[in-house]
N, C-alpha and C positions, 0 to 999 in steps of 0.2 A: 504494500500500500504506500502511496508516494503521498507527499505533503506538499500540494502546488504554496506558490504564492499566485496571488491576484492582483492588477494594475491596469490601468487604462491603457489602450493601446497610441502608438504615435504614426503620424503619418510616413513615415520613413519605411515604418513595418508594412505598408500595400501590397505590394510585392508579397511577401512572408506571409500576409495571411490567405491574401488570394490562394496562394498556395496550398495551405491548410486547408479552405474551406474547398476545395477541391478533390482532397484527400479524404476527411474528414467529416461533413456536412453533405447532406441528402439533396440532392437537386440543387438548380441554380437559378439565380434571380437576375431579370434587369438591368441591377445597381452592382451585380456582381463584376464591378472594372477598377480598374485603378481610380478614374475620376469619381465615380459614386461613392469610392470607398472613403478617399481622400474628402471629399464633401461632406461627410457624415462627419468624420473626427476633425473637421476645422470648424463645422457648425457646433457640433457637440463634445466636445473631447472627453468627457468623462461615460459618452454613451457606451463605446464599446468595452466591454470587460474581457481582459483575457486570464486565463488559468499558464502558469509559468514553473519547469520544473528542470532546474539543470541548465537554465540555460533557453530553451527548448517549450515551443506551445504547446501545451497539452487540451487547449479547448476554450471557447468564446462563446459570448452570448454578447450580441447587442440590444440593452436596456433604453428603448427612444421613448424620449418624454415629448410631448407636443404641447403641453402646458393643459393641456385637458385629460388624456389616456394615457395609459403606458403600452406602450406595445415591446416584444420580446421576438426578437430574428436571431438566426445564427445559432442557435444553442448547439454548439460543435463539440465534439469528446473526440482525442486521438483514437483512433480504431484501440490501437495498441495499449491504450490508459484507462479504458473504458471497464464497468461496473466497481470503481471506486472513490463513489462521492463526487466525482469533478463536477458532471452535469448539477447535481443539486446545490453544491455549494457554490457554482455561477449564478444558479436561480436566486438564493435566498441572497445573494450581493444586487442580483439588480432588483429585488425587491426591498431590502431597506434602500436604495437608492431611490424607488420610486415612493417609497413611504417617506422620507427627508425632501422630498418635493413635491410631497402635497398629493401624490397617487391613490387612489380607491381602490382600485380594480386592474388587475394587469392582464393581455391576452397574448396571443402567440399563433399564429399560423402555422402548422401543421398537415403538410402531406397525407392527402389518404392512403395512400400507395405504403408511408413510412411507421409499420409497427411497431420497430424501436423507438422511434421517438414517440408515438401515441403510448407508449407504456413508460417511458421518462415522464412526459408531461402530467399523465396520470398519478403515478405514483408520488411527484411531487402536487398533489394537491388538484391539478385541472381537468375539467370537462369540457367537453367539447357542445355547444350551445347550436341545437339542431335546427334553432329558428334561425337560423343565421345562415346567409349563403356571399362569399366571398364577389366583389362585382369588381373587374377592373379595365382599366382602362390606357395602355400607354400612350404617353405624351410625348410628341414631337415626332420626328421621322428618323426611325431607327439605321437608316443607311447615310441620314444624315444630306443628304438633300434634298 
């Protein structure tokens, strides 16, 4: 059983995480680039949490606050680190985080496809809310002209 430490991440590590969540993280998002990544931790820089062991990431969770919700992305475990505490002890960092800024209720998007994580998320505490169905919508033009 290892004893991460925990820290925010810095924009220098984009590269390194991108990497991780690669490795490490179920499916991929949009904002999954260097600029979205970089954009998040110069907007927010205590949003992203990471797990640190040796040197070495062993798992992230980004904690976004919007000044009204908390929302939770990323909940990443190293394949290799995984079933010792990392995942919940990133959960319960971004929730007193979101408890010290005024947060209610925190949620998490959740793959259906992803049982491992539907049994993390569970276990730590969450249900998945059946009235609810995901709508989105991207912005802008993805090839960029």
């Amino acid at each position: 059983m290892i004893e991460p430490t925990f820290r925010t991440a810095a924009v220098d590590e984009v590269p390194a995480l991108l990497a991780f969540w690669a490795r490490a993280a179920e499916g991929t998002s949009i904002t999954d680039d260097p600029d979205g990544l970089a954009r998040l931790i110069g907007r927010d820089p205590q949003a992203l949490i990471v797990a640190e062991h040796d040197g070495a990431v062993v798992g992230t969770v980004i904690a976004g606050w919007d000044g009204w919700r908390c929302h939770l992305y990323r909940l990443a475990v190293d394949p290799d680190h995984r079933r010792q505490g990392i995942g919940a002890a990133l959960l319960a960092a971004a929730e007193r985080r979101f408890e010290a800024l005024g947060g209610r209720r925190a949620d998490a998007m959740v793959l259906d496809r992803n049982e491992l994580g539907q049994r993390t998320w569970a276990n730590a505490g969450y249900a998945a809310e059946p009235q609810w169905s995901r709508w989105v919508k991207p912005l802008g033009d993805p090839l960029g002209g």
